[in-house]
C-alpha positions in Angstrom: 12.6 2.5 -44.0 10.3 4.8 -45.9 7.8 2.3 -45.1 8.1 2.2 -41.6 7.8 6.1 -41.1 4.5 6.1 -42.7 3.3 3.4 -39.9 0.7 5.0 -37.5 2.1 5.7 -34.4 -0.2 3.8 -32.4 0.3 0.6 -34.8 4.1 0.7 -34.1 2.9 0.8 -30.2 1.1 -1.8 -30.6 -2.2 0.6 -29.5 -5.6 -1.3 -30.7 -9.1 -1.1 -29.6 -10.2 -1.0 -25.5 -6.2 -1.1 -24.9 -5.9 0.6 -21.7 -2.5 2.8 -21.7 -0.9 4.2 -18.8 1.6 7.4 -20.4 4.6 7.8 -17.6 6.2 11.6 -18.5 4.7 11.9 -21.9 4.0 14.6 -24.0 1.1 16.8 -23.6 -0.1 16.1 -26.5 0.2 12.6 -26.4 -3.3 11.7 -27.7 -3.5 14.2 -30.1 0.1 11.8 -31.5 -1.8 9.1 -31.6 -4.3 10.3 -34.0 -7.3 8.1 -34.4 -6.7 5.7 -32.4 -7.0 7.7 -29.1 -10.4 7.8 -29.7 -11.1 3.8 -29.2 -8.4 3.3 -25.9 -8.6 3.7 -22.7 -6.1 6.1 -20.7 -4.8 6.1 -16.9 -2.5 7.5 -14.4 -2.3 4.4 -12.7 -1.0 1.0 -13.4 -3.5 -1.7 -13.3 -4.4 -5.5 -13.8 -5.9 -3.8 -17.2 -3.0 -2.0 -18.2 -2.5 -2.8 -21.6 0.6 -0.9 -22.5 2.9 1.7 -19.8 4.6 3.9 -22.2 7.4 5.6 -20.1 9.1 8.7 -21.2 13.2 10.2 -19.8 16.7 11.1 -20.3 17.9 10.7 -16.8 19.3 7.0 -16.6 18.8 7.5 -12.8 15.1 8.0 -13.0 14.6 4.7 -15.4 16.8 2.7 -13.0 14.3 4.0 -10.2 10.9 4.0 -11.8 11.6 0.4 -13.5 11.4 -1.3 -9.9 8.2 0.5 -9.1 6.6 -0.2 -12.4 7.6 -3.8 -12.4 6.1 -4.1 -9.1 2.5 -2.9 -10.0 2.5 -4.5 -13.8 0.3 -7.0 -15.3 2.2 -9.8 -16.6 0.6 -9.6 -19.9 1.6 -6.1 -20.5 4.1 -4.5 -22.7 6.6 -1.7 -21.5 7.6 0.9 -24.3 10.2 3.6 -22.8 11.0 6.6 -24.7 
């Protein structure tokens, strides 16, 4: 496990270069999480045909259960769906 928790954060997202990610409820200091890697990937408030990665952030079941039918609606089918 020690391994593991040494992993970048954006490597365990699956973050690379020109990914465009769409943060749902994050953190302000989201970016600053990601380190390095903020620096080479696109961000948005909006979910595109370029949206690379939606990272969604709750603790309310009721808001996942309500958000996950408007996000599904508006995602790419080649993008990834990380909630938090």
């Amino acid at each position: 496990m020690a391994a593991y928790s040494s992993t970048p954060l954006a490597r365990k997202l699956g973050i690379k270069a020109a990914t465009t990610v769409v943060v749902v409820n994050g953190p302000a200091n989201y970016q600053k999480l990601l380190g390095q890697a903020a620096h080479d990937v696109g961000f948005s408030d909006w979910i595109g045909s370029d949206s690379s990665l939606v990272h969604f952030f709750t603790t309310q079941r009721g808001e996942l259960q309500k958000q996950l039918t408007r996000l599904r609606k508006n995602f790419p089918d080649t993008g990834r769906l990380w909630i938090s």
